[in-house]
C-alpha positions in Angstrom: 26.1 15.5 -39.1 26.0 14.0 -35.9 22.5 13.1 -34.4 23.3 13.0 -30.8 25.2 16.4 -30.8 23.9 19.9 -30.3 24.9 23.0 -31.0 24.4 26.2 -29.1 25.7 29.3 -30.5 25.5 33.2 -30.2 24.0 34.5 -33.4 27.3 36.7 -33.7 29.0 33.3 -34.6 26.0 31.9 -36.9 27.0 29.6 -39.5 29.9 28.1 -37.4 28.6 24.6 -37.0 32.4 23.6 -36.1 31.5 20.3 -34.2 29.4 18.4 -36.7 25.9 18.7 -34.7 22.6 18.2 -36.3 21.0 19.7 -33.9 21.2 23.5 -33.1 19.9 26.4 -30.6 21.0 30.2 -32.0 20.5 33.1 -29.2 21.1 36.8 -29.1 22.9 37.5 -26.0 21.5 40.8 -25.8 18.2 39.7 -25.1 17.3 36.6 -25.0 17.1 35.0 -21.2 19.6 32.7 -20.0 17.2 30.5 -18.3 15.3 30.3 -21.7 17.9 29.3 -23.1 18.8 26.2 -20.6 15.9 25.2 -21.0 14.9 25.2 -24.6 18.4 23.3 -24.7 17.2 20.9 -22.1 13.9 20.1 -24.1 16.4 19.5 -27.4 18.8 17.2 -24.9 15.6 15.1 -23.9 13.5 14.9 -27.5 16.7 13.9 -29.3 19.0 12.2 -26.8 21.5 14.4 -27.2 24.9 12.9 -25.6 27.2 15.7 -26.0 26.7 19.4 -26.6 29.0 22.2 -27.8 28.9 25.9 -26.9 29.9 28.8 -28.8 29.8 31.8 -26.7 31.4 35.0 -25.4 33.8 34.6 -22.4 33.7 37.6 -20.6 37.3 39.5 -19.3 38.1 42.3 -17.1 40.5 45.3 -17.3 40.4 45.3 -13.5 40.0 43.6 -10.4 37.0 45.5 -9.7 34.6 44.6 -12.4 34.6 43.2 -15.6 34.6 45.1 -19.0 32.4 43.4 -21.9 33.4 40.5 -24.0 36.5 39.1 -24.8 35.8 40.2 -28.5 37.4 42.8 -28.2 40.6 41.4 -30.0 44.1 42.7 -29.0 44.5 42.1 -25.4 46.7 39.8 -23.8 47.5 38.7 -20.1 47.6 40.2 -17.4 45.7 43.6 -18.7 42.6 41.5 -19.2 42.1 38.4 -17.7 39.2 36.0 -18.6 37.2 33.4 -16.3 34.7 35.9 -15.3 31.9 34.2 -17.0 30.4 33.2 -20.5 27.3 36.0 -22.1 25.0 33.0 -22.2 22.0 35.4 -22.9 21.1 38.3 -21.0 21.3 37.0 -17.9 25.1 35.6 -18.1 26.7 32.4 -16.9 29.2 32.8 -13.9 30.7 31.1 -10.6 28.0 32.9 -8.8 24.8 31.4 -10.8 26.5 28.5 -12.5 24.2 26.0 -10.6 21.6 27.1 -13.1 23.1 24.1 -15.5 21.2 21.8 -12.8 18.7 21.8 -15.2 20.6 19.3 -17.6 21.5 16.8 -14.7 18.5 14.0 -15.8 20.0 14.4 -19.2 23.0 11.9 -18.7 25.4 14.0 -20.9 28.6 12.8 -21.7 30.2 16.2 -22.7 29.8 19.6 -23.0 32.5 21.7 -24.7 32.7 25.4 -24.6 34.0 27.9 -27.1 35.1 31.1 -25.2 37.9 33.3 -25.1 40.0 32.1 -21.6 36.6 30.8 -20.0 39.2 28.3 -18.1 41.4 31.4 -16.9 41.4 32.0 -13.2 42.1 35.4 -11.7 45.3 34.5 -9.1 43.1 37.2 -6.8 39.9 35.3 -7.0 40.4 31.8 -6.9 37.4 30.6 -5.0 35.0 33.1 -5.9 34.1 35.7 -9.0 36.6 35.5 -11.9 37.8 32.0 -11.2 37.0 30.1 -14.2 38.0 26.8 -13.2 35.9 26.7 -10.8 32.7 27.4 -12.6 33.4 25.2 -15.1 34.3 22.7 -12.4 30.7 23.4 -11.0 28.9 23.2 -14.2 30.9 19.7 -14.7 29.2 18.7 -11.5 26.0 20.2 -11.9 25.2 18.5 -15.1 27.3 15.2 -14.6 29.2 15.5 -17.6 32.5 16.1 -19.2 33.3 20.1 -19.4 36.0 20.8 -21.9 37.0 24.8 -22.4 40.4 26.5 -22.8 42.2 29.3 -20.8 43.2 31.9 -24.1 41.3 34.2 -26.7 40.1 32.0 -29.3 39.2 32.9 -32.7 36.3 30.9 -34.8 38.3 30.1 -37.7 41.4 28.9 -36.1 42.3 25.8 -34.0 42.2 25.7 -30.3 44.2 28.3 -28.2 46.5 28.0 -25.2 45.8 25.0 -22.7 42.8 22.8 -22.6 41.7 21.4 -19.4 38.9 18.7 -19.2 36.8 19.0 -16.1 35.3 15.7 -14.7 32.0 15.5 -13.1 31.4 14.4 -9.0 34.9 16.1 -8.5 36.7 18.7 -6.9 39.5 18.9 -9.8 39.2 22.5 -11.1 40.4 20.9 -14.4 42.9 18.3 -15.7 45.1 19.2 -18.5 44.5 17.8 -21.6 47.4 17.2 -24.2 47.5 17.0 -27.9 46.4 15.7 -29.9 43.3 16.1 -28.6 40.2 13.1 -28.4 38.1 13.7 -31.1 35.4 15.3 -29.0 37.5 18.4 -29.5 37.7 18.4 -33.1 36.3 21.5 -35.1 36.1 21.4 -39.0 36.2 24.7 -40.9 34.4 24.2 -43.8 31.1 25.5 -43.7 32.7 28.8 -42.6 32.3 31.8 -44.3 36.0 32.8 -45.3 34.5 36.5 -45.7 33.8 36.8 -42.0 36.3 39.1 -39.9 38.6 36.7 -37.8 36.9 37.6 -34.2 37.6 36.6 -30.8 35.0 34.8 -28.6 
């Protein structure tokens, strides 16, 4: 294990410590607040000097353009009937382009990276680029925000598989909305599958 990685994961995905971390944060995203969260991270960040962290969340997708439609665990769909970017279930409270300044919190934390796993987090909605349901640009913001590295890709991605689709790195103090990064990936990105369960049912974030 790692000392200066931590792990924050949704209690659906518990027991996926994918990224080597020695330090971990489980939430329910059905009640525990997002704020709490941050900041119960933030206090982990500090007391350990914790340089990278790695998320294991819920992206959230819609079935319209109107409003969005649960989590993206919902396995099966595929582009364009539900497209991702609208946000990550970060606790109750939920993590989007419209409160993604919240990860301001982190900024006195010098992180180097944060890497999310969430089904097509990094998806933009070609309708809403600039606004609600463009991915790239929250992650962009929360790259900004903490003055870190954001890594997250734009497909489903399932917890006992390899990375999906494209990744995009998002550099902090920029304007990017995500660089592209090719294989094989730096070894930030590298998840290990051993101390997964092979019982558990092969969901989506």
């Amino acid at each position: 294990m790692k000392a200066d990685r931590l792990l924050i994961c949704d209690l659906d995905f518990s027991g996926s410590n994918q990224f080597d971390a020695q330090e971990s944060i489980y939430f329910d995203a059905g009640s525990d607040i997002t704020e709490g969260i941050l900041q119960t991270a933030f206090n982990v960040i500090s007391a350990k000097k914790i340089t990278s962290v790695f998320i294991i969340v819920h992206g959230i997708s819609t079935t319209t353009s109107e409003g969005y439609n649960g989590m993206s665990m919902e396995a099966g769909y595929s582009l364009p009937e539900r497209v991702g970017g609208f946000g990550l279930a970060l606790g109750k409270g939920l993590i989007d382009v419209t409160n993604d300044y919240l990860f301001r919190k982190w900024a006195p934390c010098k992180l180097k990276n944060i890497v999310f796993l969430s089904c097509s987090a990094a998806s933009s909605d070609p309708a809403r680029v600039g606004g609600w349901g463009d991915g790239k640009l929250m992650l962009q913001h929360i790259a900004n925000a903490t003055g870190a590295n954001v890594y997250c890709a734009d497909a489903m991605q399932y917890i006992n598989r390899d990375w999906e689709g494209d990744m995009f790195k998002f550099p902090p103090h920029s304007t990017s909305r995500g660089v592209r990064v090719n294989r094989p990936y730096p070894g930030i990105l590298k998840r290990t599958f051993a101390s997964y369960a092979e019982s558990f049912d092969p969901w989506s974030e």
